[in-house]
C-alpha positions in Angstrom: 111.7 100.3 169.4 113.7 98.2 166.8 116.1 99.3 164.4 116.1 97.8 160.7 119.3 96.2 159.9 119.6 94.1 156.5 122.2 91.5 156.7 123.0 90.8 153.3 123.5 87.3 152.4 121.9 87.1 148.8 120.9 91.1 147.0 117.5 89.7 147.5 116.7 93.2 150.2 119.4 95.3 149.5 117.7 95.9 145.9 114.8 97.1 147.3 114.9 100.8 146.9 111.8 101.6 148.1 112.6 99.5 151.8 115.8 101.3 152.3 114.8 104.6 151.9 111.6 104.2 153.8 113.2 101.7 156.6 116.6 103.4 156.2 118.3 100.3 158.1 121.7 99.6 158.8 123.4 97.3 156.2 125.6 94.3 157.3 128.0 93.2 154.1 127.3 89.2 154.6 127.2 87.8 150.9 130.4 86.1 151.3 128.5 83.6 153.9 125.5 83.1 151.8 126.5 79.5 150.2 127.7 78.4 153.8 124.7 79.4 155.6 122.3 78.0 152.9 120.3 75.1 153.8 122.5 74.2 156.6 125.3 74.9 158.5 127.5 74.0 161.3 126.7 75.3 164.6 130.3 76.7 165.4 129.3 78.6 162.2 126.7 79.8 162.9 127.3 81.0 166.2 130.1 83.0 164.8 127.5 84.9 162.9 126.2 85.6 166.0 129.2 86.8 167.3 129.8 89.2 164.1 126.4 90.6 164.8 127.0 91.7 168.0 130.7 93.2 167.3 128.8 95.2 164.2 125.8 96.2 166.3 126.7 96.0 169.6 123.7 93.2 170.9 121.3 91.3 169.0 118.6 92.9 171.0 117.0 96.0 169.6 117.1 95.0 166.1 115.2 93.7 163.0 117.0 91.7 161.0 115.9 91.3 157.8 118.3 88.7 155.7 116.5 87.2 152.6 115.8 84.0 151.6 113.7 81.1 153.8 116.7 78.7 152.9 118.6 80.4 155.7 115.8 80.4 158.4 118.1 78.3 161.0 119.6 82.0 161.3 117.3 82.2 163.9 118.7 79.9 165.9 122.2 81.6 165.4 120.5 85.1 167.0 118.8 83.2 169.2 122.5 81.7 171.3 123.2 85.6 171.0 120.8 87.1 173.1 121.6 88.4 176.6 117.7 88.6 178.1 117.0 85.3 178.6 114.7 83.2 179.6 113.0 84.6 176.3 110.0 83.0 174.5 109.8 82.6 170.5 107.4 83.4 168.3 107.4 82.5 164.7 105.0 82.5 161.3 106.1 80.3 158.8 103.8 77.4 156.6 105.9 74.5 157.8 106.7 73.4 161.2 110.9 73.3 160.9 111.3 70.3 163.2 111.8 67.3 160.5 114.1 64.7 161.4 116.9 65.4 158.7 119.2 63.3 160.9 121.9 66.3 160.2 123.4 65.0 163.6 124.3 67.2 167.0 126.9 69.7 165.5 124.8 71.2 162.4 121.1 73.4 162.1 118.9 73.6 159.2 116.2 75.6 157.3 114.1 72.5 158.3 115.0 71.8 161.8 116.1 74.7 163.4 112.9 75.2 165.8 113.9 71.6 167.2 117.5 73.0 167.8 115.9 76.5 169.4 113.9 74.3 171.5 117.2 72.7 173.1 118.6 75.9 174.3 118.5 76.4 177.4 117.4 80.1 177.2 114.6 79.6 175.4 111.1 79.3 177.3 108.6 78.1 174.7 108.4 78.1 171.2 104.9 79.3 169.4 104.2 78.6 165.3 101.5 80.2 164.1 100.2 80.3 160.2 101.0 76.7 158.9 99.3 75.4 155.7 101.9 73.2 154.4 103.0 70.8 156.7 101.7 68.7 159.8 99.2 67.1 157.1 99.4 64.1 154.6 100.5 66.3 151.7 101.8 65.5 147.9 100.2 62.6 145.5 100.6 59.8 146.3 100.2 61.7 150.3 103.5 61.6 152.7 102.8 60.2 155.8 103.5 63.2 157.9 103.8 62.4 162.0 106.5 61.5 164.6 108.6 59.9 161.9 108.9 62.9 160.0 108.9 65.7 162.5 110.2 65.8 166.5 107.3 66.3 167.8 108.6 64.8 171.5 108.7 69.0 172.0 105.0 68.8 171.3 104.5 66.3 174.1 106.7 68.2 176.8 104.8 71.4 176.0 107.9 73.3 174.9 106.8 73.7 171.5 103.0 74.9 170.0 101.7 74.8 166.6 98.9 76.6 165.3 97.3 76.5 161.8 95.9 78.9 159.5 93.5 77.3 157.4 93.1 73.8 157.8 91.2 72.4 161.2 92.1 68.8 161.0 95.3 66.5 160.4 96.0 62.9 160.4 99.2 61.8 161.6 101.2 58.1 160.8 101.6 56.3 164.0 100.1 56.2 167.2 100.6 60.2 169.3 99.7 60.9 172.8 100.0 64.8 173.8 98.0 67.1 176.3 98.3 70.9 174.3 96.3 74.1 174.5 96.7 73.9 170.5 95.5 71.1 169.4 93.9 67.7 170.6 95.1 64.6 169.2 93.0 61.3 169.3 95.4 58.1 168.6 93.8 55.2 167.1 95.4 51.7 166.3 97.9 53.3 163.5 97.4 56.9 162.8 96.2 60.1 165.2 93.7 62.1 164.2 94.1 66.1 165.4 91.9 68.7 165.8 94.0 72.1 165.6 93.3 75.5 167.0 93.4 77.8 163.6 93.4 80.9 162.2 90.0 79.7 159.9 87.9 78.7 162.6 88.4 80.7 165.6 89.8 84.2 164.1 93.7 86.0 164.3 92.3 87.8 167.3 91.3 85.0 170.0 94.1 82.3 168.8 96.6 85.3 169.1 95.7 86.9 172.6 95.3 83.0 174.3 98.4 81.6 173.2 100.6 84.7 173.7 98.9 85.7 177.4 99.8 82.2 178.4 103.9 82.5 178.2 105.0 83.1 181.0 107.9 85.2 179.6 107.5 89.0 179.0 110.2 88.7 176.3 109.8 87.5 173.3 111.7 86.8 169.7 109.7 86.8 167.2 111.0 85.0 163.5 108.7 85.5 160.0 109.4 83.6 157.2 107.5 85.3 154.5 106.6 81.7 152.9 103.4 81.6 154.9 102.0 84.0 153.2 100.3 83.7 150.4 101.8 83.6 146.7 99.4 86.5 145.1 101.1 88.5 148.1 104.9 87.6 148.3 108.0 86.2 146.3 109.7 83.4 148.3 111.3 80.4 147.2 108.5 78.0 148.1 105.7 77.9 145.2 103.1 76.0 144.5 102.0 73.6 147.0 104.7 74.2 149.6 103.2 78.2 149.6 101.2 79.4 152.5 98.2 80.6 152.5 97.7 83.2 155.3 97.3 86.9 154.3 99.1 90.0 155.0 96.6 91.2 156.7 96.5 88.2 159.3 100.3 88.8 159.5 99.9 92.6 160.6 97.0 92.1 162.7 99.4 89.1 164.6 101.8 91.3 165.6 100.0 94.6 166.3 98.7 91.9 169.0 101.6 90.6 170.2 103.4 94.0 170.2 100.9 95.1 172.6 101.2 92.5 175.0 104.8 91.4 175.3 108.5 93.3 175.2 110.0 92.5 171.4 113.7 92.0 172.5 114.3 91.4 168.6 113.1 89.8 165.4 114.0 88.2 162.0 112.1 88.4 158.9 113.0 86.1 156.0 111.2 84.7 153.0 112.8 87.2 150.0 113.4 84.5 147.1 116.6 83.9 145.7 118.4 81.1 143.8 122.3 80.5 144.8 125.2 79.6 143.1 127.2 76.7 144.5 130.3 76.0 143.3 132.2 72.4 143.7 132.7 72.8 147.3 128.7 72.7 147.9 128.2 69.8 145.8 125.8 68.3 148.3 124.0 71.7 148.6 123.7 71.6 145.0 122.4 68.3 144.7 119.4 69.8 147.3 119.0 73.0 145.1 118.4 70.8 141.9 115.6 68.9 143.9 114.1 71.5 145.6 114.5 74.3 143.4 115.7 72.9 139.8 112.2 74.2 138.5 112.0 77.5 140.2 112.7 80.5 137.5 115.9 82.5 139.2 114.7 85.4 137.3 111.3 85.6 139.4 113.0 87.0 142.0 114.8 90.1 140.3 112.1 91.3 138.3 110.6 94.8 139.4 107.2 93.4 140.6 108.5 91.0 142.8 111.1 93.1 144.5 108.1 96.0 144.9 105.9 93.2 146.5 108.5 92.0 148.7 109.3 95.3 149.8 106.2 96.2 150.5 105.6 93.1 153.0 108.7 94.2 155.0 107.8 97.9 155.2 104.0 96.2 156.5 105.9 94.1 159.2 107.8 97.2 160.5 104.3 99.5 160.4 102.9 96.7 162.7 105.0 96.8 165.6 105.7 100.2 165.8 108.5 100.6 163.9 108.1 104.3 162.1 109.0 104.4 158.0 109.2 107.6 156.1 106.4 108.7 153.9 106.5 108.2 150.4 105.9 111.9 150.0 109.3 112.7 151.6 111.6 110.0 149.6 
């Protein structure tokens, strides 16, 4: 069974009342690593997070980490060098595929790019995304032109990596793609590939769930949530509008009742909690990224009392569903 632990990078899950005296996790003081961890970071970095966590806790394995905004999601990768059971599968929920070419070079990760790093390590099996609804697609007006020159999908091609979707079926990529995949199959013409995708929509959480997970070949697994796939009317995260998911809490739960029951959790992430961060003059470049990515988001969204009750609520959902127990609200 896994222990809650919050690693506090930003206030966004310490303030939850309601989580911490349901969850009762452990608390790890991190807020003085927030703005170097945001976005991206160095991988010496990052692995010495690692390292911290297991001199705090004693292994990564056993835990649930919950740690706040989806701006740090290449934490994951950082847990994932720590792990002693290896090989290990992952399994993550998240609306976008976090494998763009960001050409951050061989020494740093990203929020965007860290399931291309994970897919490197050598202790990682295969890699399974489940829930996208905002990337893989020609999104934005005028459209992007989403496809191998925007994400590394060479992982795709090897088999190391699967994606499937939520609600949308179909996608069209830019350029000519050639892949054999149990999720998805992709039909290159002269300049773009259409691809048919194995979703959520059309074939129910149930059977996309129990055929992808049965066919690892890894009893352990890591499993990573970024709350952004789920839909806006149910969480607070820092992607709005049409970089939201769409998936419901419901389809989240049901996921990992399923997957709880068919493989060994060795540990697990949850992020997503909104925030807005505070560079100073030493994260210039960082703040140049928060002013286009987030210079319309209202900071104050995220403190206000309905959004940390929502928020709370989701995490206290994700523990119910794999078993973990939480204290009645009668005995708070």
């Amino acid at each position: 069974m896994l222990k809650p632990v919050i690693l506090d990078l930003d206030n966004t899950v310490i303030q939850q009342s309601e989580f911490l005296a349901r969850a009762q996790p452990t608390v790890v003081g991190w807020r003085h690593h927030d703005n170097a961890l945001r976005y991206w970071s160095y991988k010496t970095f990052l692995r010495g997070l690692a390292d911290d966590v297991k001199a705090k806790l004693g292994a990564v394995e056993g835990h649930c980490f919950f740690y706040g905004t989806s701006d740090s999601h290449h934490l994951t990768w950082a847990l994932l060098t720590g792990l002693k059971r290896k090989p290990v599968s992952v399994v993550y929920f998240d609306a976008h595929a976090d494998m763009n070419h960001m050409f951050m070079g061989p020494l740093r990760v990203g929020a965007g790019t860290w399931v291309s790093r994970a897919a490197e390590l050598p202790g990682v099996d295969r890699i399974l995304g489940f829930g996208m609804d905002k990337d893989l697609r020609y999104i934005g007006n005028p459209p992007v032109p989403i496809g191998p020159y925007t994400h590394e999908l060479n992982f795709v091609q090897s088999g190391k990596v699967e994606f499937y979707m939520n609600n949308y079926p179909c996608s069209r990529f830019f350029g000519r793609f050639k892949a054999t995949s149990r999720c998805a199959q992709f039909k290159p013409g002269w300049f773009s590939t259409d691809v048919a995708w194995k979703s959520f929509r059309e074939l129910g959480v149930k059977k996309v769930i129990t055929e992808a997970i049965d066919a690892l070949a890894t009893e352990d697994i890591y499993i990573s949530i970024d709350k952004d796939a789920i839909r806006p009317s149910e969480s607070v995260t820092n992607y709005t509008g049409r970089f939201a998911g769409e998936m419901r809490l419901e389809q989240l739960t049901e996921a990992l009742g399923l997957i709880a029951k068919r493989k060994n959790i060795v540990a697990m992430d949850v992020t997503g909690d909104g925030s807005s961060p505070a560079f100073g003059k030493e994260y210039w470049g960082k703040e140049m990224f928060r002013k286009w990515k987030d210079g319309d988001v209202d900071a104050s969204l995220f403190t206000k009392p309905e959004s940390v009750a929502i928020n709370s609520r989701i995490n206290l959902e994700i523990l119910r569903a794999i078993g973990v127990p939480v204290r009645d609200e009668a005995r708070i």
